[in-house]
C-alpha positions as a Python dict, from the first residue, in 0.01 Angstrom:
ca = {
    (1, 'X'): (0, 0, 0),
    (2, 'X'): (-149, 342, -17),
    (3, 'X'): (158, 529, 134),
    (4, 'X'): (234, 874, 37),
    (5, 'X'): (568, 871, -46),
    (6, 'X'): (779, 950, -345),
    (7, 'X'): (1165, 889, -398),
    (8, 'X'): (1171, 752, -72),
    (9, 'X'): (1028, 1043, 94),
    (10, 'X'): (749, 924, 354),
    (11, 'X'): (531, 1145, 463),
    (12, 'X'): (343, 1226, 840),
    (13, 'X'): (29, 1078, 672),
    (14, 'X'): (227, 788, 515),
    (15, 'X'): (395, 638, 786),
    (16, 'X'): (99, 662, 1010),
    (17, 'X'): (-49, 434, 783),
    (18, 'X'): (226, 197, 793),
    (19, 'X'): (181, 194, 1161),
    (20, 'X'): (-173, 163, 1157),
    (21, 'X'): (-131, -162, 909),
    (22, 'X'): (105, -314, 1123),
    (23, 'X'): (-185, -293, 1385),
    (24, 'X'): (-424, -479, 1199),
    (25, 'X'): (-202, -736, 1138),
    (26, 'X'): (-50, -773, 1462),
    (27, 'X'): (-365, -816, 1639),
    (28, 'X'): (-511, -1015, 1418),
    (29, 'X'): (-231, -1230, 1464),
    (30, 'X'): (-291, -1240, 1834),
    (31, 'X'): (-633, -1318, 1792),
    (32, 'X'): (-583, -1638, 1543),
    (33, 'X'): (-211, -1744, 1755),
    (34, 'X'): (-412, -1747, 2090),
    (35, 'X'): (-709, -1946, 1980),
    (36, 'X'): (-1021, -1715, 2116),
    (37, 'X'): (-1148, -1750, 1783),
    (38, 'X'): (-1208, -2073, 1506),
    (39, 'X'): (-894, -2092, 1275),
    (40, 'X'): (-1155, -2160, 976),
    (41, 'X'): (-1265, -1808, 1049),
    (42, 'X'): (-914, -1642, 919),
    (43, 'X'): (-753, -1614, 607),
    (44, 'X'): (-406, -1588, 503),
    (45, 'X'): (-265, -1338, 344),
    (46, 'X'): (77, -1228, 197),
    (47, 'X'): (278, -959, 392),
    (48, 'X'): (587, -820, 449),
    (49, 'X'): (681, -1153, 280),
    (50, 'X'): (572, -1387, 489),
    (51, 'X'): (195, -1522, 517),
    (52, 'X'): (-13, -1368, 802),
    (53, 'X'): (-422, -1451, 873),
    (54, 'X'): (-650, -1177, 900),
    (55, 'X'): (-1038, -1257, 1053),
    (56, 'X'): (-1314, -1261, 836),
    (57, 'X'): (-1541, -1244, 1119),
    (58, 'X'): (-1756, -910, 1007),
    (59, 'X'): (-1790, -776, 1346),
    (60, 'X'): (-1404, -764, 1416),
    (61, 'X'): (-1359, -649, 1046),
    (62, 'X'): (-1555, -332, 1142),
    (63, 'X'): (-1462, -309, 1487),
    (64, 'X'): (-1055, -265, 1384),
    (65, 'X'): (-1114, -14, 1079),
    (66, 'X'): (-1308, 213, 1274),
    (67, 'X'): (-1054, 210, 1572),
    (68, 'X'): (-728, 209, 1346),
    (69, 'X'): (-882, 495, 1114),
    (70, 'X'): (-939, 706, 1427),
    (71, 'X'): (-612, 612, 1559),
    (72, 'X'): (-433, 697, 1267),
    (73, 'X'): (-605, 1054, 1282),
    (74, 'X'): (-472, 1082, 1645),
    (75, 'X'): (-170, 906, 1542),
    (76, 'X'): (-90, 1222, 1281),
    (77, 'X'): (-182, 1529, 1543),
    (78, 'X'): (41, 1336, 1783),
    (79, 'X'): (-218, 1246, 2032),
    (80, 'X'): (-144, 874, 2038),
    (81, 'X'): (70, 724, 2348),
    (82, 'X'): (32, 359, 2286),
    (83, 'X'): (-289, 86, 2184),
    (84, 'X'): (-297, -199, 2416),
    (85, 'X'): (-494, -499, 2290),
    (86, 'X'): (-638, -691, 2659),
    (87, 'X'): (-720, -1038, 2666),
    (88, 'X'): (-1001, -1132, 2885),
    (89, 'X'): (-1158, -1428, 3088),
    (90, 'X'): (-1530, -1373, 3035),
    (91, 'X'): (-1618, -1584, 3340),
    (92, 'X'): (-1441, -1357, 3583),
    (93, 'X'): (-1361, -1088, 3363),
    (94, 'X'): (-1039, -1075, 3435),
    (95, 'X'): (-744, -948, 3185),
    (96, 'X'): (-512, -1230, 3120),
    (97, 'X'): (-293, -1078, 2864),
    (98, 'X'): (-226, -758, 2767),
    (99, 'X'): (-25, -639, 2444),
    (100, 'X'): (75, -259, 2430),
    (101, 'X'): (193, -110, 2107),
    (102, 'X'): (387, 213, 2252),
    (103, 'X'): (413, 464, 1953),
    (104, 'X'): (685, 765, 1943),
    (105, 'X'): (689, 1014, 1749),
    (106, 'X'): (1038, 1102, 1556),
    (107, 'X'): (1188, 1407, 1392),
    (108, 'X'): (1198, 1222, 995),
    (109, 'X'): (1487, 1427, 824),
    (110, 'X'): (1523, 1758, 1011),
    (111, 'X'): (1636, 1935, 718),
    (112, 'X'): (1397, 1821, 441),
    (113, 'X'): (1097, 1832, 696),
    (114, 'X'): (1191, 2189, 764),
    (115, 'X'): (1183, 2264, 382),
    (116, 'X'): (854, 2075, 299),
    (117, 'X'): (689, 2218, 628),
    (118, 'X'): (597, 1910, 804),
    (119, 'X'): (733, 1586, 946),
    (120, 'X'): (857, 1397, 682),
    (121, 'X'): (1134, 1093, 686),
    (122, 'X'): (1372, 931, 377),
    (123, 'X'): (1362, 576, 515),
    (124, 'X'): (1342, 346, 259),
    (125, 'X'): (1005, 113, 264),
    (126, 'X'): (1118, -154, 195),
    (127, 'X'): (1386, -167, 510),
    (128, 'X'): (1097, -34, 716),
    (129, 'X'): (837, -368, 600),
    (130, 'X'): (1157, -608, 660),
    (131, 'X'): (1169, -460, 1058),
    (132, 'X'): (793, -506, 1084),
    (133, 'X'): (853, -861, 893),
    (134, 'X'): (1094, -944, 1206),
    (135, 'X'): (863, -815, 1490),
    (136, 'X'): (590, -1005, 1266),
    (137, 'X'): (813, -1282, 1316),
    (138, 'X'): (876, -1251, 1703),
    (139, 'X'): (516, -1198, 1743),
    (140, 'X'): (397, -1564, 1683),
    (141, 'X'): (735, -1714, 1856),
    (142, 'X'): (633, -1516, 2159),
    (143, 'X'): (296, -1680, 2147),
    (144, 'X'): (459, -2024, 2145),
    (145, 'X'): (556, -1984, 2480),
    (146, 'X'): (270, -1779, 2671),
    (147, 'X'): (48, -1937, 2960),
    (148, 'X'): (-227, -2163, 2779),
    (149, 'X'): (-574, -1972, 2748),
    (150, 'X'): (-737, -2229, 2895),
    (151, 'X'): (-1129, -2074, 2939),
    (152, 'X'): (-1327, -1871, 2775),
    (153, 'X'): (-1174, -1547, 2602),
    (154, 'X'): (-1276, -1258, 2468),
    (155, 'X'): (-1043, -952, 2385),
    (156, 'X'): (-1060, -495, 2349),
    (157, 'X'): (-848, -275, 2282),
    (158, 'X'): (-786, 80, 2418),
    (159, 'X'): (-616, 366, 2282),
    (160, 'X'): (-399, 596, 2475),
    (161, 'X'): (-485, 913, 2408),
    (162, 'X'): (-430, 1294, 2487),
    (163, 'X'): (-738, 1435, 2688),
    (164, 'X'): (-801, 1645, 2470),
    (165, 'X'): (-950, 1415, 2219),
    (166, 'X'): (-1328, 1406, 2121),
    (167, 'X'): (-1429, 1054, 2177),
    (168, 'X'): (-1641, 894, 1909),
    (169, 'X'): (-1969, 760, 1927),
    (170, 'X'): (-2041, 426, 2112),
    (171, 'X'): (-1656, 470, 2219),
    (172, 'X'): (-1609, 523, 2648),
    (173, 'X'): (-1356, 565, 2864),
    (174, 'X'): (-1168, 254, 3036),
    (175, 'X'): (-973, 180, 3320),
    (176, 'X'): (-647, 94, 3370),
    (177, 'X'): (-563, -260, 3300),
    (178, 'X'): (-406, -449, 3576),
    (179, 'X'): (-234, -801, 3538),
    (180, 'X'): (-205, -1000, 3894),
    (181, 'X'): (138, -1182, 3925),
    (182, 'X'): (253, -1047, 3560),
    (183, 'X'): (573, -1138, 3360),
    (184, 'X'): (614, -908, 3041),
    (185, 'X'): (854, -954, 2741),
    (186, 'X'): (979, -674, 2536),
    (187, 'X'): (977, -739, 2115),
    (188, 'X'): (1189, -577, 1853),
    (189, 'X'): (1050, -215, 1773),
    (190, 'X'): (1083, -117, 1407),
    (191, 'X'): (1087, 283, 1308),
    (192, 'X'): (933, 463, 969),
    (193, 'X'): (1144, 736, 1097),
    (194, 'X'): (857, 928, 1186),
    (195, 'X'): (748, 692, 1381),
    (196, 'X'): (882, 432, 1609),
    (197, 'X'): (667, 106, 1720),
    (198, 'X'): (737, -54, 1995),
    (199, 'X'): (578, -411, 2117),
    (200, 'X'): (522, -537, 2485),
    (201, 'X'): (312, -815, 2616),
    (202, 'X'): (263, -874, 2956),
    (203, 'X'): (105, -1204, 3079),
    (204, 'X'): (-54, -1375, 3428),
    (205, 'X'): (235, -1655, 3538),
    (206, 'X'): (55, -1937, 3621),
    (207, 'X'): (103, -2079, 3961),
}
């Protein structure tokens, strides 16, 4: 954990991290619960104290750090609505599933944020890693019940972001997704108090 935090101060910086890990992890999780790629190709790992699976597939390796380090840039100067991770029949092309992660930004501790001269929050980390343990948690028994992916997938993810970002290299701008006949289901959200995450997936009902 490379927060910056001390005495349970968390910093701007810090908690945007802690958001930006809980991305990692919760897609990854999506990617290994929904089967578009071979289990053998994940490893587990201990979290929040329970044991998640992260790819070891190289291209997705360096496809999430260089969108999660630019969203946690964006994520610090506020420019971040939400990252929704799209999950997509490569037949048709058509999104199946889509999973938005809306951030919000919050005030930390008013009076210690004033002092210090930025956004800063007291929460303590660990309560903040046992909220992300429960969405963690909810994640997976979500996936338990969602439509069976039942051709050939392949997934993106798109970041939300103020117009007035400069878009990186090989990035480009997307449309909006669209589900036909969609159900959604709303998770727990958990808060660094700087930040609040909050989890939706919304899914094609089969007929």
């Amino acid at each position: 954990m490379s927060q910056q935090q001390t005495s349970n101060t968390i910093t701007l910086r810090g908690s945007a991290q802690i958001i930006c890990e809980y991305l990692k992890y919760a897609i990854n999780s999506v990617l290994f619960q929904r089967g578009l790629y071979p289990p053998e190709t994940f490893k587990a790992e201990q979290q929040y104290g329970i044991t998640l699976l992260l790819s070891e597939d190289p291209e997705i390796k360096k496809f999430l750090m260089n969108l999660l380090s630019q969203s946690e840039e964006w994520i610090v100067t506020k420019k971040v609505r939400k990252l929704s991770l799209v999950i997509i029949n490569v037949a048709n092309k058509e999104v199946l599933e889509c999973w938005d992660f809306n951030v919000q930004y919050e005030d930390g501790d008013p009076t210690l944020s004033q002092e210090k001269n930025e956004t800063v929050g007291t929460k303590e980390l660990k309560k903040i890693q046992q909220e992300i343990r429960d969405v963690m948690l909810q994640v997976a028994a979500t996936i338990s019940y969602l439509p069976f992916l039942d051709c050939r997938c392949t997934f993106d993810v798109y970041v939300h972001a103020k117009p007035d970002c400069e878009i990186p290299d090989k990035w480009a701008e997307a449309e909006s997704v669209s589900i036909a006949n969609a159900q959604n289901v709303q998770l727990k959200s958990f808060s660094t108090s700087v930040h609040k995450m909050e989890t939706v997936v919304t899914y094609k009902l089969v007929d």
